[in-house]
RODREN-358415 format. One line per field, with one value per residue (C-alpha): residue in three letters; z, x, y. Coordinates in Angstrom, 1 decimal, padded with zeros to 4 digits. Example, Ala and Ser with C-alpha at 12.3 -4.5 7.8 and 13.67 -1.06 7.14 Angstrom:
<sites>
resn: (ALA,SER)
up: (007.8,007.1)
east: (012.3,013.7)
north: (-004.5,-001.1)
</sites>
This chain:
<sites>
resn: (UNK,UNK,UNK,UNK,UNK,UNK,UNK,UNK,UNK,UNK,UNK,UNK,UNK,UNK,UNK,UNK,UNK,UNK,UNK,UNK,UNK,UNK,UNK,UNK,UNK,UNK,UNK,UNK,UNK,UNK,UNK,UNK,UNK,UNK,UNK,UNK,UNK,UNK,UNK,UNK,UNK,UNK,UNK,UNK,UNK,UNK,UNK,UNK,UNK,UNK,UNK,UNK,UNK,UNK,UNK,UNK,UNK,UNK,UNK,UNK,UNK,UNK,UNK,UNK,UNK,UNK,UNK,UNK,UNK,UNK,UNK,UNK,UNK,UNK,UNK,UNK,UNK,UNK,UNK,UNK,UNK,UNK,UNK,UNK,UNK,UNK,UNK,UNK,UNK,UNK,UNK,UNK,UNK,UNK,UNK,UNK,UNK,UNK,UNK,UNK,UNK,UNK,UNK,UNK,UNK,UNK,UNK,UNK,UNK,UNK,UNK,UNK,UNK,UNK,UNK,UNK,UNK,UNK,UNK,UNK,UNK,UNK,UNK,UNK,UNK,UNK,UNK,UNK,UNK,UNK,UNK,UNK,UNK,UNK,UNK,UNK,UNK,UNK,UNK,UNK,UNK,UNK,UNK,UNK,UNK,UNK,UNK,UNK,UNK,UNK,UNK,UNK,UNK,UNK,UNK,UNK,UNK,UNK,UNK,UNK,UNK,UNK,UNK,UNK,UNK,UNK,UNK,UNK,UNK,UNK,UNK,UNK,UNK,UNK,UNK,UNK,UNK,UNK,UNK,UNK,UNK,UNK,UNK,UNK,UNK,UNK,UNK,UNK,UNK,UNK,UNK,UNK,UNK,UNK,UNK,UNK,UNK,UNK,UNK,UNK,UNK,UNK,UNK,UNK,UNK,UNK,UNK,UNK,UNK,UNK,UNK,UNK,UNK,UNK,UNK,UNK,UNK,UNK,UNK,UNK,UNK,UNK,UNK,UNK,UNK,UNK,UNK,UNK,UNK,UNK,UNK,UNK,UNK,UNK,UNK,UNK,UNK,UNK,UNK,UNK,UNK,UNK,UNK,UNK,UNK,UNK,UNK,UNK,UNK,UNK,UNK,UNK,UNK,UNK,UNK,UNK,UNK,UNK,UNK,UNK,UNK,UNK,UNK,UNK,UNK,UNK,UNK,UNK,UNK,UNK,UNK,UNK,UNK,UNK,UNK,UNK,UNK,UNK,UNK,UNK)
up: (104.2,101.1,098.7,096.3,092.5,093.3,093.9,096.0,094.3,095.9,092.9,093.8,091.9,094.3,093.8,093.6,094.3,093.0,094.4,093.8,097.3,099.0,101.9,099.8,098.5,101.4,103.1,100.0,100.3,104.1,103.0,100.2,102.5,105.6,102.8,101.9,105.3,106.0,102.8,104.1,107.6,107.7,104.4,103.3,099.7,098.2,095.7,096.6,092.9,092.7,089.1,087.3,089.3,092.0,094.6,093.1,090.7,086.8,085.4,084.0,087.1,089.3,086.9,086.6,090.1,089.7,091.2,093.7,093.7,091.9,094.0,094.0,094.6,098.2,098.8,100.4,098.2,098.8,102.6,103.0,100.7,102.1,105.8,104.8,103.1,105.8,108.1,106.4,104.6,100.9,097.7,096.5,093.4,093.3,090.8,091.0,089.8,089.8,090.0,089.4,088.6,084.6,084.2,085.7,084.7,085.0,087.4,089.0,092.0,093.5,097.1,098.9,102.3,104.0,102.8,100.4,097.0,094.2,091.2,089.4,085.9,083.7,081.5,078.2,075.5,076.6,075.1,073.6,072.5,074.2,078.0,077.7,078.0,079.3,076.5,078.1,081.6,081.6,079.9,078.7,080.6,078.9,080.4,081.2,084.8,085.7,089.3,090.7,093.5,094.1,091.2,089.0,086.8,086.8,084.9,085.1,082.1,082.1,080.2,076.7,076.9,076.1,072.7,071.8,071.1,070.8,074.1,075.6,072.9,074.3,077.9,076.9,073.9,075.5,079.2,080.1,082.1,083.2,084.2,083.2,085.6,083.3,085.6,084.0,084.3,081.5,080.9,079.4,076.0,072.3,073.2,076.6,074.9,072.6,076.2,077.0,073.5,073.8,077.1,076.0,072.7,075.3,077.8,074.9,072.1,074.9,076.9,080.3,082.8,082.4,085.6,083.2,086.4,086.3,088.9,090.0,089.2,087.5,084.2,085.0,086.4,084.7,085.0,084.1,084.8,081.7,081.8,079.4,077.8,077.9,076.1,076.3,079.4,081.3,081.2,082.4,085.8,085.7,088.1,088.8,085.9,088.4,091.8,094.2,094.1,095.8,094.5,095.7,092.8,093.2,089.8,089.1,088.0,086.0,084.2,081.7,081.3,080.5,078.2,076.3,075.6,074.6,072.3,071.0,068.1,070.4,070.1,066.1,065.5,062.9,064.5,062.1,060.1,057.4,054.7,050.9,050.1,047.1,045.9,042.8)
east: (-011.4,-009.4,-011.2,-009.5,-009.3,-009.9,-008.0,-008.4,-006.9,-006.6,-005.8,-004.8,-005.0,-003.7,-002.2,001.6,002.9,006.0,008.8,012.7,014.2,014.4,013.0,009.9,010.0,010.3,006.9,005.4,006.0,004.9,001.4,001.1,001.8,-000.8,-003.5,-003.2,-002.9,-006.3,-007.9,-007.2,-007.2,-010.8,-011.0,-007.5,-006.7,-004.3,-002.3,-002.4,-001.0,000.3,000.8,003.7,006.9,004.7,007.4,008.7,006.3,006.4,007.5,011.1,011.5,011.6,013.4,016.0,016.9,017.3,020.4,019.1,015.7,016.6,017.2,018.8,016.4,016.7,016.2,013.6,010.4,011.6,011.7,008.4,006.8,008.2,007.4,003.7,003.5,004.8,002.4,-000.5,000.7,-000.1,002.2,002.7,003.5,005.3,007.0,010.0,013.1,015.8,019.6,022.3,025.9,025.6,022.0,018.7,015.5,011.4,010.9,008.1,009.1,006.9,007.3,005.5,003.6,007.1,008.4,010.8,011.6,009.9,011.3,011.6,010.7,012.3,010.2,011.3,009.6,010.4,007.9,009.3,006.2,003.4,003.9,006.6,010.1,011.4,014.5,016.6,016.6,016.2,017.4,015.1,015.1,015.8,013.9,010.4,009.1,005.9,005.0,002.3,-000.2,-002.9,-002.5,-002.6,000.3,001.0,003.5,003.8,004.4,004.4,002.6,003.7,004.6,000.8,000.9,003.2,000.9,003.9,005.0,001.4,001.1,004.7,003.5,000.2,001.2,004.8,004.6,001.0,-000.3,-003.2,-003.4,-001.6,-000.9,-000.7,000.9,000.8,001.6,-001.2,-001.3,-004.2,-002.4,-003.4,-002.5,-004.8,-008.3,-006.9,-005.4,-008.4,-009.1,-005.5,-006.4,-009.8,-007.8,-005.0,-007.6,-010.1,-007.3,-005.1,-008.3,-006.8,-007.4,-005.8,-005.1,-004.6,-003.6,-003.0,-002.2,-004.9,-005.0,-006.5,-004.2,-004.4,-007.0,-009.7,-008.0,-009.5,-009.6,-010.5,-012.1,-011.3,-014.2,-016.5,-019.2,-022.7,-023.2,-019.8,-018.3,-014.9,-014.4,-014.0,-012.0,-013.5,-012.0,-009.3,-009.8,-008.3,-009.1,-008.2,-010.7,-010.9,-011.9,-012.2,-011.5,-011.9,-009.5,-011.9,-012.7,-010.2,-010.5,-014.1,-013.9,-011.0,-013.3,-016.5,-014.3,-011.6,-009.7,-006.7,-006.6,-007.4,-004.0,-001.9,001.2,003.3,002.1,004.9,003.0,002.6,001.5,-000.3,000.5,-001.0)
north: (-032.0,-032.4,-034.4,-037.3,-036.1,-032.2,-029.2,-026.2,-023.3,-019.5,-017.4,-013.6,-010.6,-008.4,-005.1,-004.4,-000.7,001.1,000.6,001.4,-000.1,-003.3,-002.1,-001.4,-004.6,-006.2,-004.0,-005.4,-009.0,-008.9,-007.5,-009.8,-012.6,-011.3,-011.2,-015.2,-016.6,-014.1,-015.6,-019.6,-019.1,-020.8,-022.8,-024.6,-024.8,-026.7,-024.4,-020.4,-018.6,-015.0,-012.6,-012.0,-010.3,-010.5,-009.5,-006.2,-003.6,-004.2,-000.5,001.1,002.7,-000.6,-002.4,000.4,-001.2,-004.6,-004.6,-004.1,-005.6,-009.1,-012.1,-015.5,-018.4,-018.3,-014.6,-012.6,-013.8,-017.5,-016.9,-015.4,-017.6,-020.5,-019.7,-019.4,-022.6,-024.1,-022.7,-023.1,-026.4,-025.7,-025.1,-021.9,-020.6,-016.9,-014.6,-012.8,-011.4,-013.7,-013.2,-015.7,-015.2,-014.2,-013.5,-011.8,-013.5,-012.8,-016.2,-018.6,-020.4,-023.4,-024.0,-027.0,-027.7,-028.4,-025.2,-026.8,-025.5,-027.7,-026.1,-022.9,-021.9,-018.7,-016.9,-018.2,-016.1,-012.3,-009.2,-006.2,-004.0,-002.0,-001.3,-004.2,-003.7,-007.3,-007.5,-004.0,-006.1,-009.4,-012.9,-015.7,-018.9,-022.2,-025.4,-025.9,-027.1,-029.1,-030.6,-032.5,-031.3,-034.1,-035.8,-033.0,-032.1,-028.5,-026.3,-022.7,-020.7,-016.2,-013.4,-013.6,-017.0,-017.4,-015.9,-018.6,-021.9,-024.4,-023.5,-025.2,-027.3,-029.1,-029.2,-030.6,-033.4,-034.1,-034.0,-034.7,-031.7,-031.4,-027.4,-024.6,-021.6,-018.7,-015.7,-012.4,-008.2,-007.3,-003.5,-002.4,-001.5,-001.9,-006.0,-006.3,-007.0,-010.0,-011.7,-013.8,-015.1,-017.0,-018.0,-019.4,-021.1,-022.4,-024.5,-025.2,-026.5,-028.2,-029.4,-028.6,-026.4,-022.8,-019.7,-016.8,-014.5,-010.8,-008.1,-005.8,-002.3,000.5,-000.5,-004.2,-006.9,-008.9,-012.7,-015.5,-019.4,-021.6,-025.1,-028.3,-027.3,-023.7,-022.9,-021.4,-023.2,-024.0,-020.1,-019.4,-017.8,-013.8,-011.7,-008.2,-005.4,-003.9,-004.7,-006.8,-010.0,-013.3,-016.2,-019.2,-022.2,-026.1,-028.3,-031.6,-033.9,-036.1,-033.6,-033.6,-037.3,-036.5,-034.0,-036.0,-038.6,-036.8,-034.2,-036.6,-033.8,-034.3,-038.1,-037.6,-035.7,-036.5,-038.1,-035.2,-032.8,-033.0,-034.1,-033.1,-029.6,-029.0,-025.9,-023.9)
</sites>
């Protein structure tokens, strides 16, 4: 039974292999789907949420065949995403490479219980250090995108989109969200170990609720899901280190409210910051 005010939430760090073909792909996207109707089969959730690119493998060797690999919205990853919302009548939120007529961009798609497409959102802010090599293949996008499950407003935002505190900041201040879902290909490079400490500062700073989602992997893993508020006694929720993962978490809408009102800094902002500097 689906209870008024909270959320059922299947978050999935599963494992993505290498691939160069669309047949590959494909294999790929039927495996990832069998693993989420197994996981809600015998306890329905209300949002199932997959990684970063999770239809195709994040590495200079896949993306060397996006022309191959990247999709238009209604594609291959829509399909089998959409016939497994249907199914098990929940939203899903999935990652991809999209295609349209000028432009190839990192993308999250939301379908709902009907199997309909809700909205999509392009990674906007695109990395270009470490592992990272998004700016040789792919364009940024240029509008954000929330949508409400149960009375919770939701907007998707990608990897290094995280580092970028305005971009939450907006969602937050400007269009009332209540959870971020923070989908991510973290590689365990020199920028890996800082990763949680924005996603703490993200939910914390925003008090909302905050998926910071990784693939598994022996060079990825360890996500996270942040609270309103964490501290000595309310810790966030840890994945395992590389493993597989799909985790199944129930939050609470009134929450937020609570939190707002016991830890009030974001009703005590300044309605601008523009003010006089004294300088010396």
């Amino acid at each position: 039974m689906k209870t008024k005010n909270k959320l059922k939430l299947l978050a999935c760090q599963i494992e993505i292999p290498a691939m160069i073909t669309t047949s590959e792909r494909d294999a790929h996207l039927a495996v990832s789907t069998a693993k989420v109707r197994e996981a809600i089969a015998d306890s329905p959730v209300d949002i199932v949420v997959l990684p970063e690119l999770s239809s195709i493998e994040y590495s200079r060797e896949t993306f060397d065949n996006l022309a191959e690999l990247a999709e238009p919205l209604d594609g291959p990853s829509y399909q089998s995403w959409s016939k497994i919302a249907k199914e098990c009548n929940v939203h899903i939120v999935y990652s991809f490479a999209r295609r349209d007529e000028k432009s190839t961009h990192i993308c999250i798609a939301v379908v709902d219980p009907q199997g309909e497409l809700v909205g999509y959102y392009d990674k906007i802010h695109l990395a270009q250090y470490g592992a990272a090599m998004e700016k040789e293949y792919f364009q940024r996008g240029n509008q954000l995108f929330t949508f409400t499950v149960k009375g919770f407003k939701i907007s998707p935002i990608i990897c290094y989109d995280i580092r970028i505190p305005e971009l939450c900041r907006t969602l937050t201040i400007d269009h009332g969200v209540d959870m971020i879902l923070h989908c991510a290909a973290f590689y365990r490079d020199e920028s890996f170990y800082a990763w949680h400490d924005f996603a703490i500062a993200r939910a914390i700073e925003n008090q909302i609720f905050f998926l910071s989602l990784n693939r598994a992997g022996e060079n990825y893993g360890n996500s996270l899901f942040c609270y309103p508020w964490m501290d000595e006694n309310e810790l966030p929720v840890s994945f395992p280190d590389t493993a597989e993962k799909l985790m199944k978490i129930e939050i609470d809408h009134t929450m937020v409210g609570a939190v707002r009102k016991k830890y009030t800094f974001l009703g005590d902002r300044l309605p601008t910051y523009d003010i006089p500097l004294l300088a010396r």
